[in-house]
C-alpha positions as protocol buffer text, in pm:
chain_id: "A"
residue {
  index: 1
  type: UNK
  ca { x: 8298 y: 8524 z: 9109 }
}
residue {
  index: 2
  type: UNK
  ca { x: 8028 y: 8795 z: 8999 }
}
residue {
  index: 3
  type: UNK
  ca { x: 8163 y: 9058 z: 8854 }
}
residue {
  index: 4
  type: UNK
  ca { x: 7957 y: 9090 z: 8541 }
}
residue {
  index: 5
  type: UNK
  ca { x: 8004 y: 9383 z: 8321 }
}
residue {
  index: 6
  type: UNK
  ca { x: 7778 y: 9663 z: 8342 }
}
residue {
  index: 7
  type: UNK
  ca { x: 7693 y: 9859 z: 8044 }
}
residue {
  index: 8
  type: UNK
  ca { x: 7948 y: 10129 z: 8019 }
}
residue {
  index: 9
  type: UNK
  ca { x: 7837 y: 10505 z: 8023 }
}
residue {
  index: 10
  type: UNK
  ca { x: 7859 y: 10674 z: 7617 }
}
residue {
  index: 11
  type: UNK
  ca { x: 8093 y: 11014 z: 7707 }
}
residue {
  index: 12
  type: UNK
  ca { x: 7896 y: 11339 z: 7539 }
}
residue {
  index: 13
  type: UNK
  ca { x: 8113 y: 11429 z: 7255 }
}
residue {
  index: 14
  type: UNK
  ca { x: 7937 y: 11788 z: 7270 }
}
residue {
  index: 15
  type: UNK
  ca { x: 8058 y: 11863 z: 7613 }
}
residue {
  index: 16
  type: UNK
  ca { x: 8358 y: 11638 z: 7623 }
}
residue {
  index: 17
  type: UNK
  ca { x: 8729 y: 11864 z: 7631 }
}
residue {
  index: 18
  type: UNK
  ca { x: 8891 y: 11602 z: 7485 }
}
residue {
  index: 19
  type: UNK
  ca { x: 8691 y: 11572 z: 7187 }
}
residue {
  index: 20
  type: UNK
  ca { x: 8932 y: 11668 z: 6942 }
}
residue {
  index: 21
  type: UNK
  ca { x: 9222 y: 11507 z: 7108 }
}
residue {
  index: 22
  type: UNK
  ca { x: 9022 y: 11167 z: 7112 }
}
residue {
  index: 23
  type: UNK
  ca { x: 8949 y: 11215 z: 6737 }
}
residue {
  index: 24
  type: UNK
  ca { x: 9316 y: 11311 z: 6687 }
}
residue {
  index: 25
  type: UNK
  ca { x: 9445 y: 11040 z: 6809 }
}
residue {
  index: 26
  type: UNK
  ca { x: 9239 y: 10802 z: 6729 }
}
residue {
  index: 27
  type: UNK
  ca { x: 9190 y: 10798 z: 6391 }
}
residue {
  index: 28
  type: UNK
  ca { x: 9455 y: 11080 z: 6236 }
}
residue {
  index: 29
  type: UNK
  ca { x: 9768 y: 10990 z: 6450 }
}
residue {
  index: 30
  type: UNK
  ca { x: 9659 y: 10702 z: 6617 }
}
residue {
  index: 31
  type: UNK
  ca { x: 9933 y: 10628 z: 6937 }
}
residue {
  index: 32
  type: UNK
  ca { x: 10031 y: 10488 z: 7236 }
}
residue {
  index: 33
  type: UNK
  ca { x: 10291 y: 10615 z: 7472 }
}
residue {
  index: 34
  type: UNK
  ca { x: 10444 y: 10471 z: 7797 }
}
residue {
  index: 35
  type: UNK
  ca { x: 10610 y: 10629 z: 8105 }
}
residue {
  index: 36
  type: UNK
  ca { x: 10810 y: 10426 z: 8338 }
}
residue {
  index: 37
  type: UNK
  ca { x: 10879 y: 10572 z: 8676 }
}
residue {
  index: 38
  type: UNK
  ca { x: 11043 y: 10480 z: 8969 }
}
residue {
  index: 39
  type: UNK
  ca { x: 10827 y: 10483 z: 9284 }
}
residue {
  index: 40
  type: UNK
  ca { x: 10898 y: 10487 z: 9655 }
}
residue {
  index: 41
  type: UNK
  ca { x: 10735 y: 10239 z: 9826 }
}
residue {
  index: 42
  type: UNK
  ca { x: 10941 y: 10241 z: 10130 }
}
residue {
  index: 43
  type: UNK
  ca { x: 10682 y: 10285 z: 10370 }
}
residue {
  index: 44
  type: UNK
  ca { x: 10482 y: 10039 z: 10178 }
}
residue {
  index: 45
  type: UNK
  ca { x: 10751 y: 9790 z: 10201 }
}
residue {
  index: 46
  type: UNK
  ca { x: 10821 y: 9837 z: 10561 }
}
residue {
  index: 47
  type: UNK
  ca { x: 10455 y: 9734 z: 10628 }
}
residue {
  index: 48
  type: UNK
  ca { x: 10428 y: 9461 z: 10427 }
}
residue {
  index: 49
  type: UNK
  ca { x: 10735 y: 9302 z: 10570 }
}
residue {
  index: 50
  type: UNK
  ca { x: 10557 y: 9331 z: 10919 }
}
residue {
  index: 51
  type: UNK
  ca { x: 10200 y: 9212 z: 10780 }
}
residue {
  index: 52
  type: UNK
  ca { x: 10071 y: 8828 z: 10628 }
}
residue {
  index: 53
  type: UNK
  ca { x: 9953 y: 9049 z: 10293 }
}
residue {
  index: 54
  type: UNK
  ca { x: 10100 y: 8960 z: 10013 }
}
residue {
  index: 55
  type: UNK
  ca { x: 10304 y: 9242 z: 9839 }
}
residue {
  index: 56
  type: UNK
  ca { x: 10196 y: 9139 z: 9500 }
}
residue {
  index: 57
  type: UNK
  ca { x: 9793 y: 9188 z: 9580 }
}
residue {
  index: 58
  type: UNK
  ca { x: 9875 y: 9525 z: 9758 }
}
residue {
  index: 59
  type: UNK
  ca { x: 10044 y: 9640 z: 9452 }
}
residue {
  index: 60
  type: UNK
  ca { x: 9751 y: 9520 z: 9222 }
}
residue {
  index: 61
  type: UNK
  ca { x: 9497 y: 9716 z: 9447 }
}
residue {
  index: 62
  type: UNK
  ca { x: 9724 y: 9993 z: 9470 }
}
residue {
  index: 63
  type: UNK
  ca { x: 9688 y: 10036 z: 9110 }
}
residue {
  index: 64
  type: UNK
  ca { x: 9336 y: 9935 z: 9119 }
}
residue {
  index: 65
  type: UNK
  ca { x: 9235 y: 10178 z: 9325 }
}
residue {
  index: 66
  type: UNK
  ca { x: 9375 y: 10543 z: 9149 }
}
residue {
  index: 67
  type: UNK
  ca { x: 9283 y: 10364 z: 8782 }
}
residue {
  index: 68
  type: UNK
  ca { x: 8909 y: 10365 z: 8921 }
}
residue {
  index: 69
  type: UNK
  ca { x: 8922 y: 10718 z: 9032 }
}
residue {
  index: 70
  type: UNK
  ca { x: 8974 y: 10863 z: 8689 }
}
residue {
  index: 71
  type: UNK
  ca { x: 8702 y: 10804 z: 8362 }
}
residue {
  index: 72
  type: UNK
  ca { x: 9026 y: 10852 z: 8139 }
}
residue {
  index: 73
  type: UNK
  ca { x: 9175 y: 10503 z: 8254 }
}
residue {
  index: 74
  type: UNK
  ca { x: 8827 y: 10326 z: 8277 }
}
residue {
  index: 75
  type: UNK
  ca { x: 8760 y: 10407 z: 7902 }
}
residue {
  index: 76
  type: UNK
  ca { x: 8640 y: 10195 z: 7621 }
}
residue {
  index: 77
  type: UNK
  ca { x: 8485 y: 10221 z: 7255 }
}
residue {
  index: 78
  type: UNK
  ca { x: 8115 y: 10096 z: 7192 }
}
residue {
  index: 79
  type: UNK
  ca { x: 8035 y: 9866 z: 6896 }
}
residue {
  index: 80
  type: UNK
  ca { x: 8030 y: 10192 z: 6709 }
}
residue {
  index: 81
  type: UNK
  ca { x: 8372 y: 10311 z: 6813 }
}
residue {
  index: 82
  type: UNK
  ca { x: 8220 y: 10584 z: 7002 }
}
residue {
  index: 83
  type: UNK
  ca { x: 8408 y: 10628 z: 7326 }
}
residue {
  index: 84
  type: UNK
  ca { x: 8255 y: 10543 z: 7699 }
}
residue {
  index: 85
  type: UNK
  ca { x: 8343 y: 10420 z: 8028 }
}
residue {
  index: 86
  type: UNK
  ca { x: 8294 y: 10168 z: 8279 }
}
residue {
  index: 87
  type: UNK
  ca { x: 8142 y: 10269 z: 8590 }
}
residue {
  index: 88
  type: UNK
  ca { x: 8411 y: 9997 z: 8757 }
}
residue {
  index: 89
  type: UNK
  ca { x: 8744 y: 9829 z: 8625 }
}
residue {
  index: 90
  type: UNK
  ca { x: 8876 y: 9499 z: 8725 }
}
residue {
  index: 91
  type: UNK
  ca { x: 9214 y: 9374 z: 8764 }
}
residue {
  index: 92
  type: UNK
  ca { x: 9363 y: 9148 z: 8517 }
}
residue {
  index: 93
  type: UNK
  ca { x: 9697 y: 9057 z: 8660 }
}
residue {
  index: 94
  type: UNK
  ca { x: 9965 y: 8748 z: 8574 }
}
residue {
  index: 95
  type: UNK
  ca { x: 10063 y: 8427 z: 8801 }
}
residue {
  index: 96
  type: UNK
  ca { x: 10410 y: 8243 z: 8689 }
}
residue {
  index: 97
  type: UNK
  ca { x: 10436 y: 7924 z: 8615 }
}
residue {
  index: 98
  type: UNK
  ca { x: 10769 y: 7824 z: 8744 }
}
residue {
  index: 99
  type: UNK
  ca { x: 10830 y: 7466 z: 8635 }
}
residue {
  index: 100
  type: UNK
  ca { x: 10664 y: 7545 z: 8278 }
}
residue {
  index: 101
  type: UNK
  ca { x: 10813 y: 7910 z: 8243 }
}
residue {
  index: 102
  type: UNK
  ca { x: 10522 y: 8057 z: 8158 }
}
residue {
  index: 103
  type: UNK
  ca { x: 10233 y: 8260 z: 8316 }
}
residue {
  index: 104
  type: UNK
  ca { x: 9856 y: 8266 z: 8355 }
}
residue {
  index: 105
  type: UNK
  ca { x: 9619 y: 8567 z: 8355 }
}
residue {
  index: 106
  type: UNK
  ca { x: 9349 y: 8543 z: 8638 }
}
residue {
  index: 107
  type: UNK
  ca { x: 9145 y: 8852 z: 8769 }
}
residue {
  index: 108
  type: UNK
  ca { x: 8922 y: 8956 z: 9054 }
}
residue {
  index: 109
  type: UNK
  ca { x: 8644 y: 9182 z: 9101 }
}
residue {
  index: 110
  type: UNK
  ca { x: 8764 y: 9550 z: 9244 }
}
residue {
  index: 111
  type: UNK
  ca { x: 8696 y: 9635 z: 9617 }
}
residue {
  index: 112
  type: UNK
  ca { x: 8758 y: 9930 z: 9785 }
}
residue {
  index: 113
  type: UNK
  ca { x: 8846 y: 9792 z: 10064 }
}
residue {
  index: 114
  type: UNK
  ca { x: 9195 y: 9661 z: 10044 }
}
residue {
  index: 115
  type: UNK
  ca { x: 9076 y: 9332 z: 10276 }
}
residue {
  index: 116
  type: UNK
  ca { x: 8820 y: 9229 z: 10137 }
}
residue {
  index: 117
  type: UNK
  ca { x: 9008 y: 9261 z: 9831 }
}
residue {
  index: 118
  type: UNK
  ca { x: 9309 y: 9025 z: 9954 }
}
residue {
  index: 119
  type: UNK
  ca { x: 9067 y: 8746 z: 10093 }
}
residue {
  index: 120
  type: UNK
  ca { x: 8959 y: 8716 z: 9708 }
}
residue {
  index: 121
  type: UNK
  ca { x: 9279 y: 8787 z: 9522 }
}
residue {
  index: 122
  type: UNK
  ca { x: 9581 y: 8632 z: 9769 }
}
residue {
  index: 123
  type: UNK
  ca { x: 9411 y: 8250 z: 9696 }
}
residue {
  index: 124
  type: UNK
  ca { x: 9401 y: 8266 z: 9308 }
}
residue {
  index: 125
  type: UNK
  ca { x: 9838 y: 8292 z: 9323 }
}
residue {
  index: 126
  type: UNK
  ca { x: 9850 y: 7970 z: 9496 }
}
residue {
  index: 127
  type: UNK
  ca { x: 9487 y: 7832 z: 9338 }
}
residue {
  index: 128
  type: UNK
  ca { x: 9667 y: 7881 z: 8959 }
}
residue {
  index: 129
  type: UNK
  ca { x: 10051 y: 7922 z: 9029 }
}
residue {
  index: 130
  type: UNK
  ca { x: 10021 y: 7547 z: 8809 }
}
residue {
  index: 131
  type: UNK
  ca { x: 9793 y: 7612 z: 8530 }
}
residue {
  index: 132
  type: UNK
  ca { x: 9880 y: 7530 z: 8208 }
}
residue {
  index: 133
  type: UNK
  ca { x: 9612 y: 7755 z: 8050 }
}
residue {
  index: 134
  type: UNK
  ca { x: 9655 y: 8170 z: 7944 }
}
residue {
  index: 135
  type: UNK
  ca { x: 9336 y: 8231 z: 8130 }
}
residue {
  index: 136
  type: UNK
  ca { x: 9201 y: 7932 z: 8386 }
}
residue {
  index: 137
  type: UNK
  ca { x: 8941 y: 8162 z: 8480 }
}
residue {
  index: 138
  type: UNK
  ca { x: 8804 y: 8192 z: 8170 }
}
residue {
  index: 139
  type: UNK
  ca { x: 8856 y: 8543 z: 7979 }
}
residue {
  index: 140
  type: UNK
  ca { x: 8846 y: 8833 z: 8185 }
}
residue {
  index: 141
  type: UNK
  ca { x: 8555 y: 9074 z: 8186 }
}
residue {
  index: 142
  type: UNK
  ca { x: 8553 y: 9371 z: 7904 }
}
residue {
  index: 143
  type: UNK
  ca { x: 8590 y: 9595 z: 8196 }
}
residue {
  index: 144
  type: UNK
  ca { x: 8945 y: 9475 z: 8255 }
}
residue {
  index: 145
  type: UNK
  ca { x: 9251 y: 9652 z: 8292 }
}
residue {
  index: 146
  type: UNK
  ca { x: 9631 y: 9422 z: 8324 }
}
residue {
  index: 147
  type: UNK
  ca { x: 9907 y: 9416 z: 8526 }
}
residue {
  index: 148
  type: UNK
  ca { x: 10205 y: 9224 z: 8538 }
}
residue {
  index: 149
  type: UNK
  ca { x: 10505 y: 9164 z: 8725 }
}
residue {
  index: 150
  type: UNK
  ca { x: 10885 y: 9114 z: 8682 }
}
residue {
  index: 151
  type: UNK
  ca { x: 11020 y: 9061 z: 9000 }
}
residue {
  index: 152
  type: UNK
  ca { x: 11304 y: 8921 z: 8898 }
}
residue {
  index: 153
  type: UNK
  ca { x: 11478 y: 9239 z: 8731 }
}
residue {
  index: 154
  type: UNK
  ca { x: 11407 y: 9631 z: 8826 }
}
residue {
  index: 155
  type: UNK
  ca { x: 11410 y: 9793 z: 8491 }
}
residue {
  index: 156
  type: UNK
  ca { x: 11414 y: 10188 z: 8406 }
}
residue {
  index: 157
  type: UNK
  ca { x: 11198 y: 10140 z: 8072 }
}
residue {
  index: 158
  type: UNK
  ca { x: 10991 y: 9894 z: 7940 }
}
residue {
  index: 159
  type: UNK
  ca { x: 10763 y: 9926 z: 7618 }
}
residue {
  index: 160
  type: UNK
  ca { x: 10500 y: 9737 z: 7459 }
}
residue {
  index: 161
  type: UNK
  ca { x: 10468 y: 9704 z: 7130 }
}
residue {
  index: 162
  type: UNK
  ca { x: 10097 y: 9617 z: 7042 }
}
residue {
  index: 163
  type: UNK
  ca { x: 10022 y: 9528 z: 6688 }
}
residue {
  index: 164
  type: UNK
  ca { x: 9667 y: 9664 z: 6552 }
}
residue {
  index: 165
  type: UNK
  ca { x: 9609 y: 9773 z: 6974 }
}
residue {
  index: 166
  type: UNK
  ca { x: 9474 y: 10109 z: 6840 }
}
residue {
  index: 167
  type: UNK
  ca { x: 9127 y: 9966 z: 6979 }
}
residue {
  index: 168
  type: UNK
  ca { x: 9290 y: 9913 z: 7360 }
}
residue {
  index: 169
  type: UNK
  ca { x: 9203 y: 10190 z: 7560 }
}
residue {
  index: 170
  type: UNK
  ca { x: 9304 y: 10093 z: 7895 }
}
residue {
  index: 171
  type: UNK
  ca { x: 9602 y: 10121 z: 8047 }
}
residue {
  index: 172
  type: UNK
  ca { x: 9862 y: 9855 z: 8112 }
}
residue {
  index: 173
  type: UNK
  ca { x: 10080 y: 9813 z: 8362 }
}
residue {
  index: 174
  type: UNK
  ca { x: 10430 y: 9636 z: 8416 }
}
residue {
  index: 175
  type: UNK
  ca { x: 10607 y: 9581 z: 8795 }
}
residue {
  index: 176
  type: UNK
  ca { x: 10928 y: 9537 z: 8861 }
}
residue {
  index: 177
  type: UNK
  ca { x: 11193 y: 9430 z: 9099 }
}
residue {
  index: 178
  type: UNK
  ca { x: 11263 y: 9655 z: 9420 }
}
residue {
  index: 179
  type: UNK
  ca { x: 11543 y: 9902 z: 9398 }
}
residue {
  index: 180
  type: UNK
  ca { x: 11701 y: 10010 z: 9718 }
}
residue {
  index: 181
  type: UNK
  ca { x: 11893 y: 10318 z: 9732 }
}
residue {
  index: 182
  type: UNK
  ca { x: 11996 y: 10593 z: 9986 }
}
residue {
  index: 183
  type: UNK
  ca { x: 11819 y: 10385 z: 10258 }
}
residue {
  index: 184
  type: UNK
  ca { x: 11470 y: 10460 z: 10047 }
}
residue {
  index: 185
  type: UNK
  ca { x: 11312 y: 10137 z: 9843 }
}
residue {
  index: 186
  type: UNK
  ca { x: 11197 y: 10207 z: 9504 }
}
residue {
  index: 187
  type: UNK
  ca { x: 10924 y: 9974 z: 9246 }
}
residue {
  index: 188
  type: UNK
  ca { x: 10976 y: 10014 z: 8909 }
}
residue {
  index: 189
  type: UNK
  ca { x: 10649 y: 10088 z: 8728 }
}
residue {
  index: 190
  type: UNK
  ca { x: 10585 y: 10122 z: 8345 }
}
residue {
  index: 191
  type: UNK
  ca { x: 10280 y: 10236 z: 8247 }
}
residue {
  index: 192
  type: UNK
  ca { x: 10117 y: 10155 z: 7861 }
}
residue {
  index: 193
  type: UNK
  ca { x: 9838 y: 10441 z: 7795 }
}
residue {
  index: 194
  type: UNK
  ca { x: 9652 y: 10481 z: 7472 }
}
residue {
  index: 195
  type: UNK
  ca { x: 9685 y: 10887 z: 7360 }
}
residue {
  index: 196
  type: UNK
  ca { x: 9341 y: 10854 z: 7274 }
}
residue {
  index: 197
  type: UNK
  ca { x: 9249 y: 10786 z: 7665 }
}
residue {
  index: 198
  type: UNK
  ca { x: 9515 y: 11000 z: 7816 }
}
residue {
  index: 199
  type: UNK
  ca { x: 9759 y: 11273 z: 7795 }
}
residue {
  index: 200
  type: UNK
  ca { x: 10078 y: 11270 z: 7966 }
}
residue {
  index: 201
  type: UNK
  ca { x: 9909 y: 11499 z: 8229 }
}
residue {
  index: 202
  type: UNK
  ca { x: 9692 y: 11213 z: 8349 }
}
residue {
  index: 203
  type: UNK
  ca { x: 9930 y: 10962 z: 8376 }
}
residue {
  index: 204
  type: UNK
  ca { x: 10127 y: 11212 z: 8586 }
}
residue {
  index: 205
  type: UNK
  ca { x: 9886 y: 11280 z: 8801 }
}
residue {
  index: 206
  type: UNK
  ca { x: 9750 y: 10890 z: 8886 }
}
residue {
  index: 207
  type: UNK
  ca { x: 10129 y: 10778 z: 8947 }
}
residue {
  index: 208
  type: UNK
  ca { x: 10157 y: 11103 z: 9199 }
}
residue {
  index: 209
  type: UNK
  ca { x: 9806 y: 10927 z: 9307 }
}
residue {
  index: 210
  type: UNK
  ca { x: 9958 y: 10621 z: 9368 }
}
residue {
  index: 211
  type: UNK
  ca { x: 10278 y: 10742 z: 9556 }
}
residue {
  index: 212
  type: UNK
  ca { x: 10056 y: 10914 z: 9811 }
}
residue {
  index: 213
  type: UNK
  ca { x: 9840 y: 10627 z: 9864 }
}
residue {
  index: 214
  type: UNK
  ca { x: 10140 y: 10397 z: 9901 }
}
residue {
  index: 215
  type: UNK
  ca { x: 10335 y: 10647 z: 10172 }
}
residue {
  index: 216
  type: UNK
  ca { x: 10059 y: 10600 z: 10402 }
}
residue {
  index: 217
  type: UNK
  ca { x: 9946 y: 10224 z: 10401 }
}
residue {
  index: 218
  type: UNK
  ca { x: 9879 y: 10245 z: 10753 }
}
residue {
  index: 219
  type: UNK
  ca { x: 9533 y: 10386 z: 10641 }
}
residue {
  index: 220
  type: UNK
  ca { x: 9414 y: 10053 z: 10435 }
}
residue {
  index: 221
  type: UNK
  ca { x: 9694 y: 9762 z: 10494 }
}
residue {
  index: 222
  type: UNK
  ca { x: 9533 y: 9581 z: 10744 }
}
């Protein structure tokens, strides 16, 4: 799988707006914060349940796709600590290990187009749904974002707690179990962002993203 990092782009702390709220929460009250939302996916779900996709690696491109439209969720820090960003971000994202109870991390390069995408990610669920290793990929790429999925229980919050994470700067992301209700279908969806990366304004904004790309799969789930 080539997907090897290229050298992210340093951000102009001259120009940057967000130069004092970086600074402010990054070293003065250094934070993370995390929204969990409930979206509707009932379109979504409808065409799933009539394709061979698998829901799972529609959700992870989902994601994949508004997280690469915005510099704020494809940020990092340089050696120095200076912040930058990836010109790309790859999914990170969890397969269970049902007779061990645990899970395994595996990851696949980004592609806009949702196909292409699914011919490399749908394999690596069934390739690893056994390992008995955190990552039988080896580590991800730096330019890695996670995901991970509870589909056993919807949820309306869910926080991590990250000790000595004030170095993370991209986002994490939890599924959960569908929620039906008044004949619409609802995913749970908490989202870990780093204040230094993000204000609650962005994180707005790329869920909205993601609940207008999701109301009209007929555009991309093939």
């Amino acid at each position: 799988m080539d997907a090897s990092a290229p050298a992210p782009a340093p951000i102009d702390l001259d120009t940057w707006p967000r130069r004092e709220h970086f600074a402010h929460y990054r070293r003065r009250v250094p934070c993370t914060y995390s929204m969990t939302v409930e979206v509707d996916v009932t379109e979504f779900a409808a065409a799933l349940s009539r394709s061979e996709r698998k829901s799972y690696v529609a959700q992870v491109w989902a994601l994949a796709t508004v997280v690469n439209r915005h510099e704020e969720f494809r940020m990092c820090l340089t050696e120095s600590g200076d912040p930058a960003v990836w010109p790309v971000v790859h999914p990170a994202f969890t397969v269970f290990n049902a007779d061990r109870e645990t899970f395994a991390c595996v990851w696949t390069p980004y592609d806009a187009d949702f196909g292409a995408f699914h011919e490399a990610a749908a394999p690596l669920l069934a390739e690893h749904g056994r390992a008995t290793s955190f990552f039988p990929q080896g580590p991800p790429p730096p330019n890695a974002f996670d995901v991970s999925s509870l589909p056993w229980r919807s949820f309306t919050g869910f926080n991590l707690n990250i000790r000595d994470g004030y170095d993370h700067l991209a986002p994490i992301f939890t599924l959960g179990r569908y929620v039906s209700r008044g004949g619409r279908v609802f995913l749970p969806l908490a989202v870990q962002v780093h204040h230094a990366a993000a204000d609650g304004f962005h994180t707005a904004r790329l869920v909205g993203e993601l609940e207008e790309l999701v109301a009209d799969p007929a555009g991309w789930l093939r």
